[in-house]
Structures are given as C-alpha cells and as structure tokens.
N, C-alpha and C positions, 0 to 999 in steps of 0.2 A: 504493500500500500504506500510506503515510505515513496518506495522508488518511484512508485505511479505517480506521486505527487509532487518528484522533483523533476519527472519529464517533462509535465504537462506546463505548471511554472515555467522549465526551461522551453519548450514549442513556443507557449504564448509572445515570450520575453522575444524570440527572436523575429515573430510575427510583426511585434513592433517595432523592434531596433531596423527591419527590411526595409519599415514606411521611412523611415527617417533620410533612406539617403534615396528617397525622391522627390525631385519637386514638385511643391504642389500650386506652380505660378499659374499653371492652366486647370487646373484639378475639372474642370467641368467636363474634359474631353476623354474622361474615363466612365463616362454617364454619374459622376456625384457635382449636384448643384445646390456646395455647400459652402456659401461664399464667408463662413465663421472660418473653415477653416484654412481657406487662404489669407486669412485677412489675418490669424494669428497661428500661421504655419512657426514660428521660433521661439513662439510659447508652449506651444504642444510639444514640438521637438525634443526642447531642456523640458518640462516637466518630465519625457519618456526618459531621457537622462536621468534626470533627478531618482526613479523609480528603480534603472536598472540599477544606479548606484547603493540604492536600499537591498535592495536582492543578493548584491555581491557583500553587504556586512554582514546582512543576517545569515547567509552562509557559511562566511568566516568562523561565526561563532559557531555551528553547526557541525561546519567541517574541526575546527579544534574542539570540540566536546567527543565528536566523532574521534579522533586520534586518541583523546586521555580516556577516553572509555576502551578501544578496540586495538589502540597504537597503528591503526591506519584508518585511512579515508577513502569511502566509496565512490566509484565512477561517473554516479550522477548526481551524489555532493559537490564534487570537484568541477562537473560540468554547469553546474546552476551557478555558483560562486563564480564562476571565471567567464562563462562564455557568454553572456548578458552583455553585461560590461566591455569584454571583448567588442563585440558586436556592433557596439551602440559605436565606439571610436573608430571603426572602421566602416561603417556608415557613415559616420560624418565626412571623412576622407573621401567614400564614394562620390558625396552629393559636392564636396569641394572641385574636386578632379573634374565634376563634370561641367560645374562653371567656368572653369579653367581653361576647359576645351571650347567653350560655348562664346567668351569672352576672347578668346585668342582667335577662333573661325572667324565669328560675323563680325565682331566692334572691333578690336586692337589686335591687331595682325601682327606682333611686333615682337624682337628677338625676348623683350624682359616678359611678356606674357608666355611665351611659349616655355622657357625657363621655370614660372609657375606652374605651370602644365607639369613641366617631368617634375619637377622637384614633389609636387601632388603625387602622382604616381610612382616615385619614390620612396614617400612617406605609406602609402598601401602596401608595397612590396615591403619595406621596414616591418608595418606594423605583422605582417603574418610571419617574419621569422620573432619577434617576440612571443608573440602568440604561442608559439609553437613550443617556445623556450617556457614561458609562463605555465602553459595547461598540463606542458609533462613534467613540469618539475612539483606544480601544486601539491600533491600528493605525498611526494619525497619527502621534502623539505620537514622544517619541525611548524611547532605554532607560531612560533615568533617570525620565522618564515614566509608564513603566510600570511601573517599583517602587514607584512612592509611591500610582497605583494600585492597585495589588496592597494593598498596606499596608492601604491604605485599606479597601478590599475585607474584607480580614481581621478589622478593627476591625469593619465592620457587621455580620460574621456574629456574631463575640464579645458584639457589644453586643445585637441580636436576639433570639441564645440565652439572654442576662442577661435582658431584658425577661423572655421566654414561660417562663423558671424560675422567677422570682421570683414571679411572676402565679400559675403552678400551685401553687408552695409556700405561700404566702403570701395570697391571695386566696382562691383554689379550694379546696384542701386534701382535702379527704375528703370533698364536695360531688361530685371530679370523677367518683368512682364510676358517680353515679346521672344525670351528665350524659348524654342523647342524645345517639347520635353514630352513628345507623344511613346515613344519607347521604351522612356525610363522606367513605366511602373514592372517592367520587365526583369529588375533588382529582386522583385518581392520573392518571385517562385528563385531565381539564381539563389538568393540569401538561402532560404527554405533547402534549395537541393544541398548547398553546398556545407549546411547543417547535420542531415542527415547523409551525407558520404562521412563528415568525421562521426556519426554514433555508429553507423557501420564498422568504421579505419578502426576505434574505439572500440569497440567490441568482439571485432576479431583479433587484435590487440590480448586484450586480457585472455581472450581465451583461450590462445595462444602459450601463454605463459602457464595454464592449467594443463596442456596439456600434456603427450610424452611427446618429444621432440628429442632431446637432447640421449635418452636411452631409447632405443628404438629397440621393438620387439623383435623384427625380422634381424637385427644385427644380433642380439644378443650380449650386448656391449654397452660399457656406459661412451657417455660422451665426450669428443677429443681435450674440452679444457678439463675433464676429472683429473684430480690428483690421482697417479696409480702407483701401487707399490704391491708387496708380499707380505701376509701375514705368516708369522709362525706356526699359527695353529690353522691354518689352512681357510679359515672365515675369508667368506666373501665382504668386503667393502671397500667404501672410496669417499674423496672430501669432494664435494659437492658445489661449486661455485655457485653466485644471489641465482644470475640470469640462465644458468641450466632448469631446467624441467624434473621434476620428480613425481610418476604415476605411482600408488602403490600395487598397482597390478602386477609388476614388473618381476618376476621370477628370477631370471640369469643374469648376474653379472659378474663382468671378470674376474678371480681373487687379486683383491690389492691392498696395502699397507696404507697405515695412518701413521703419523705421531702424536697426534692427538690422541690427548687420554681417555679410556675406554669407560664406559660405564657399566655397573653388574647391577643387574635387573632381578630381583625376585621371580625363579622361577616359575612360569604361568602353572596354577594349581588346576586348571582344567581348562578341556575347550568344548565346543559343542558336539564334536563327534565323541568324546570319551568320557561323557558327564555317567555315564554308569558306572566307570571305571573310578570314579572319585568321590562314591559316595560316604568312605572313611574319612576323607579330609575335613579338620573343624572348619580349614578356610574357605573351605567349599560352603559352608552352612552359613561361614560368617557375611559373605563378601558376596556371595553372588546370589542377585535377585531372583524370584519363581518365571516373571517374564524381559523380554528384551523388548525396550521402546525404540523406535525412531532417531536414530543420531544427531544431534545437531548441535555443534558443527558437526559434519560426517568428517572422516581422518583422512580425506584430497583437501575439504575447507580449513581445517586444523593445518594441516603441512604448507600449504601455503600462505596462511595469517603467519605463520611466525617466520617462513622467508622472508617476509614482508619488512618483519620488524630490524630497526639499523646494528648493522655492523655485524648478522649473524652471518655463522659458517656452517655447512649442512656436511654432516658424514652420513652415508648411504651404506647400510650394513644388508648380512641375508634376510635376519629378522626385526630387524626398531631402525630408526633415523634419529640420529644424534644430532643437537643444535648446540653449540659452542659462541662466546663470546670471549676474544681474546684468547683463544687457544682454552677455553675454561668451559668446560659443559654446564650446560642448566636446564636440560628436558632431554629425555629420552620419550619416543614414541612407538609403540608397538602394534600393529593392527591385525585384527585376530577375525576380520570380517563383522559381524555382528556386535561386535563390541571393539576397544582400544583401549591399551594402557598407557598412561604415562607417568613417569619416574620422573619427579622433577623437586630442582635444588629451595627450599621457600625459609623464611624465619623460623622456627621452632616452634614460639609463640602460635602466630599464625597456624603454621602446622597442625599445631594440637586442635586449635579452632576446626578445623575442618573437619577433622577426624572426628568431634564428638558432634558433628553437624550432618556427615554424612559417612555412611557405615560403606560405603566402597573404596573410600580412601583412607590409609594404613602409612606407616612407616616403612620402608623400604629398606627390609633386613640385611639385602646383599650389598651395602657397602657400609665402609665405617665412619663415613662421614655420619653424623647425628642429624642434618639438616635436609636429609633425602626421604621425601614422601612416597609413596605408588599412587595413583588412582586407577580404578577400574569403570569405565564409564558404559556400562550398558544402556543408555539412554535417559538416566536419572539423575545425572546430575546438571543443572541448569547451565545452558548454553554461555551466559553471563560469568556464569564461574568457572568454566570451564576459560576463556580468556582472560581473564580475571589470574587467573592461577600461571599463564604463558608467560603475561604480561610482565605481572611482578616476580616471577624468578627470571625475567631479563633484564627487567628493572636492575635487580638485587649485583647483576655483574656492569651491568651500561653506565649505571649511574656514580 
C-alpha cells in the first residue's frame, strides 16, 4: 500500500512538473479557453515548484526514518524524494531553451542569442548527468547525506525558476505572445515516457542485483571477483564482494579458503525430513514451534538487507553466509528452507531480553564468545525484529 502511494504521488508530481515546461502564451489552441490561466501562467508554475519542493522534504524525512528503522531506503522512497524536484528544474530548463530558440529564430538573430541557446541546452545536458549522480547515490549515502542533497536539490529548482523568469521578463517580454508554441504540449507525454523508461531502467536494476548473476548455475562456479582459496578441511567457501549476486538456491561451488574468521554455529537439532528422528531432543521440545508460518523477510530478503548495509563483507560457505565488518563477523545465516537460523554477535543485556521474549532464540553454545545468540525463525518472530536484531549487531562493529 506504502509503495502504491509513493507511485501514484510520484505519477501525479511528474504530470505536473511536464505542464511547467510548456507555454501557455496561446493555451486556447489546445481547445482550453482558460484565459486565468494564461494571465497567471508564473504563478501556477512557482506555486507547482513551491509543492514539489514540499514532496522532496517530507521524503527526506521519510527516507531517513526509513534508513534508522531498516538501515536502507526503498526504491520509491528515493524516487518520490528526488525525482519531483528533479523534474520541476529540468522543466524549467525545457520551457527556457525553448525561448531561446524562439527569440534567437524570429526576433534576434544574433551571435549573443544563439550562445543563450546552447548555453540553455547545456545547462539540460548538465542537469541529467547530476540527476543521475543525485538519484543513485540517494540511497547510499547516510542521512546527513541526504539533506544537503535535498538542499541542494532545492537551490537548483530556485535557481532554474530565477533563470526561465528572468528570460520571460526581461528578454521575451511581450514578444512571448506571438511566440509558436502549437507543438510544445508534446513535452507532456515525452516527460510521462521518459518517467516510466527510468521505473523500468529502475526496476530491472534492483532486480538484477537479486538475482544469480555472479554464481551461475550452468557454471557451477562462483564469480571471477570471488576471493578463492583452499580450505583444510575441504569446506566449500568464498568472500563475497557488495556488487556480486548471492541466490540461496545455489548448491556447487568451488572449495576455497578465507582468512577471515570462521564462525561455529550450534549444530541444527533437527530438520523437516528427520523430525521423527528427534523426538528425544529437549531442544526439539524447547525451540521448535507445532506449525511453520510465512517468512518475512524470507532468507533472499534477509541476505540482501544486510548487503545493503555499509562497509559489509559477505563469505559464501556450503551451509550459512557469513557477514563481516572489518575483517570481524556479526551474523551468520543459515537457511534450512522453511525456516533460517541466524547466529548473530548483540549486547548481552539485550540478548537476554530477547530470549525471555521469544522462546526461538537461545545463546549460541558453539562459541566462546558470551555475546553470540542463535535465532530460529520459523515464521514467528516479527519481521521488525528480525532487522532490528541485523541492524544492531552491525551497528555494535560500524559504529
């Protein structure tokens, strides 16, 4: 529903940043005979400014709630925040550019008008490699980050709108009347296509990065920037670079060596094929639920939130994937199909909280650290805590 409701915000936003960069000096000859709004076309305009610039704070804040809750930000959080506002300054640039050329054709034919011209179409080619810079970095970056983005953001649309007024007032003037402009509302649907090519570009993007790419099944192999080495005891694994791919489908891969230090996981006290074979164990009685619920995060969502998160390193093993911060682990993740464990480094304190809060998570007997919990998540423990729990044992080495 969330997301539904930052597309539709984002559609509208762009529906009207489109109007902005046309003129509406003949508007009648579109069939509207709405002479309000030609008579206060740079009032509407900065009001629709004034509006995306609202859209792009109240995001902000959205988008950094979104980080200190999840330690990232979603795809159309980040798109409603930035591409508004985007929008609206490269709109203005449009509806400049086009005076420029309209003033340069029919009235002033002359080297310094033409120079306006490119320098206009200059400033549009500018604004899309920022753009570009802006919308994929949004996401990365921290909160402080993204306010001076935003800032920033704000300043280009201000500074745009100053351009394309100044130009109409002062240049154009009473010229604009008799300017053509039968074509222009042609902007509307380009704006609109060239929208939806980036939620496309954008979405095959992300998903892209979920996917296996980097271990291919048909290879059987992990992928050429893996770390590869030999283990002693013959275990399959490997370190994992941010922008490799990890599926947990993935059965075969090469044996290789880590230096990075290993972590020992309480052996799994049962699985689903051999729950009659464990009906002696107390931790079978203690730990695991009568039914298995719905996952969420399911363990591809989980393995990806915590790539996400800065400065992690990913080891790829036969059985768990290890996450490391500074050569230092603080999650082990296990996936057993229907359910996933994870072995992760947290407070003590904290620790004990959870344990007497939820009967699937335990102390983690196979190392001697004291500070190493297990969970067992068959679908019960709250998705919030479950990041909750990633977060701050990468908190506990990041910070």
């Amino acid at each position: 529903m969330k997301k539904i409701f930052n597309n539709t915000i984002l559609l509208l936003s762009v529906l009207l940043v489109s109007v902005v960069a046309v003129p509406w000096n003949k508007i009648e000859q579109w069939g509207f005979a709405v002479p309000f709004l030609t008579e206060n076309e740079m009032i509407i305009k900065g009001g629709i400014g004034a509006l995306v610039i609202i859209i792009s704070i109240i995001f902000l804040f959205v988008s950094n709630k979104e980080y200190r809750d999840n330690g990232l930000v979603s795809n159309s959080t980040r798109n409603t925040a930035v591409l508004p506002i985007f929008g609206y300054s490269l709109a203005t640039m449009a509806f400049t550019a086009y005076l420029a050329y309209s003033v340069y054709t029919n009235i002033i034919p002359s080297l310094a008008q033409l120079l306006i011209l490119v320098g206009s179409a200059g400033v549009i080619l500018t604004l899309f490699f920022l753009g570009y810079l802006l919308i994929s970095e949004y996401k990365k970056t921290t909160n402080a980050g993204r306010f001076f983005r935003t800032i920033f953001l704000i300043e280009l649309a201000l500074g745009t709108a100053g351009i394309t007024y100044w130009h109409l007032a002062y240049r154009v003037g009473d010229a604009y009347t008799n300017i053509s402009t039968r074509y222009m509302i042609l902007l509307i649907p380009i704006f609109v296509l060239m929208y939806f090519i980036y939620v496309v570009l954008s979405a095959k993007s992300h998903k892209s990065k979920l996917s296996e790419e980097a271990l291919e099944k048909e290879m059987g192999r992990p992928g050429k920037d893996a770390s590869l080495k030999t283990l002693e005891d013959g275990k399959k694994t490997m370190i994992v670079p941010r922008e490799q791919n990890i599926s947990s489908l993935k059965d075969d891969v090469d044996p290789t060596n880590i230096v990075f230090e290993d972590v020992e996981v309480d052996p799994e006290f049962s699985k689903m094929s051999n729950q009659t074979n464990q009906a002696n164990s107390i931790e079978y009685y203690i730990e695991k639920p009568k039914m298995f619920k719905p996952l969420d995060p399911s363990f591809d969502d989980l393995v990806s939130y915590v790539r996400e998160l800065p400065q992690v390193v990913t080891k790829l093993d036969e059985d768990r994937i290890t996450f490391y911060v500074d050569r230092k682990p603080f999650l082990v993740l296990m996936n057993f199909g229907n359910y996933y464990r994870m072995a992760f480094k947290y407070d003590l304190e904290q620790g004990i909280r959870l344990i007497i809060k939820y009967p699937t998570i335990s102390k983690n007997k196979s190392t001697k650290d004291e500070l190493w919990f297990k969970a067992n998540n068959y679908g019960d423990i709250p998705k919030e805590v479950i990041y909750s729990i990633v977060k701050t044992a990468h908190n506990n080495y990041n910070n």
